[in-house]
N, C-alpha and C positions, 0 to 999 in steps of 0.2 A: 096432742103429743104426737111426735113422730117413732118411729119405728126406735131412735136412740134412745129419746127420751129426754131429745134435750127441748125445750119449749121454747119457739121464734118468736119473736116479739120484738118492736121498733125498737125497746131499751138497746137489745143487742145488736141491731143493725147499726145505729148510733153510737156504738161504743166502738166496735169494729169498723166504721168509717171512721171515725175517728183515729183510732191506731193508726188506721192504715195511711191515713195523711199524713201525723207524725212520725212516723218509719219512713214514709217517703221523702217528706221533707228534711229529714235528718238526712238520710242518703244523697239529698241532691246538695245538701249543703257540704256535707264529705266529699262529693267528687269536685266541686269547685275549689275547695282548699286544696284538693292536691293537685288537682291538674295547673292550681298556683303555683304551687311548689315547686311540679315540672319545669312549668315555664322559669322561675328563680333558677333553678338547676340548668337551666339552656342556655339563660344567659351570662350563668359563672363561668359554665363552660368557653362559651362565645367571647366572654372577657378576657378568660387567663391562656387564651391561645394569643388574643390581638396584645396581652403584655411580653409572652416569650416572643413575637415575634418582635417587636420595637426594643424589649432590654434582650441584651445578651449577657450579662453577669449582675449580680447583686443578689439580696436577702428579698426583694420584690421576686426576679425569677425565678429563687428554689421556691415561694411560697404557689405562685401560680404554676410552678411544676409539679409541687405535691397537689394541689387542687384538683390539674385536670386527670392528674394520675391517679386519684381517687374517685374522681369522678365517670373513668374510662373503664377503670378496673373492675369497682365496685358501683355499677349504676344504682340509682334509687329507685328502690320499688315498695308498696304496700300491701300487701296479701294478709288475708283472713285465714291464719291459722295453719298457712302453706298452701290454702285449697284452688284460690283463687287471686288475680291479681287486683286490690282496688284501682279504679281510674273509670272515667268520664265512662266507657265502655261498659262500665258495668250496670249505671244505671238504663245504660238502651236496653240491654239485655233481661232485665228484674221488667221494662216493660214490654218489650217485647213475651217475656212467658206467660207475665198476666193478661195481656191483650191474646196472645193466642188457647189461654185458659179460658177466658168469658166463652171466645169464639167457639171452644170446644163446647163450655157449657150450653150455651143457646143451641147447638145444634142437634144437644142430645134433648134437649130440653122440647124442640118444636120439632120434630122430628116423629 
């Protein structure tokens, strides 16, 4: 037993690798759908600018003018709760902390 009292054992290293693969794999599969979406979003935009430029009147350019005008005004974003914004960034970041957490640990560790 450790000073907590919680008792280490391979069961719990094997449950917490495991976690931690499926959290991360969920994560990387969330930043690829959205940074989809981005990309969908890029190119509606990219579209309903090259239709107002080609029509100049009809029920096609008020809809591509409500488009980019929602799409300029109100861009799409994901954020967790207000705190932060999701996107491809986020998963560098979740490893970059953990990679610099090991790194801390090993040095308190052999130290």
């Amino acid at each position: 037993m450790n000073k907590v009292g919680f008792r280490i054992t391979v069961h719990n290293f094997l449950y917490l690798g495991n976690m931690a693969t499926v959290n991360i794999s969920m994560m990387l599969w969330f930043c690829i759908r959205i940074e989809q979406f981005f990309r969908e979003v890029r190119k509606t935009k990219k579209l309903s600018i090259n239709v107002l430029s080609r029509h100049f009147d009809g029920s096609l350019r008020q809809k591509a003018k409500k488009m980019l005008k929602l799409i300029v005004e109100i861009p799409p974003s994901f954020s967790v709760y207000g705190m932060w914004s999701m996107d491809a960034r986020a998963l560098l970041g979740l490893f970059q902390i953990v990679t610099s957490t090991y790194v801390l640990l090993l040095q308190f560790n052999y130290l």
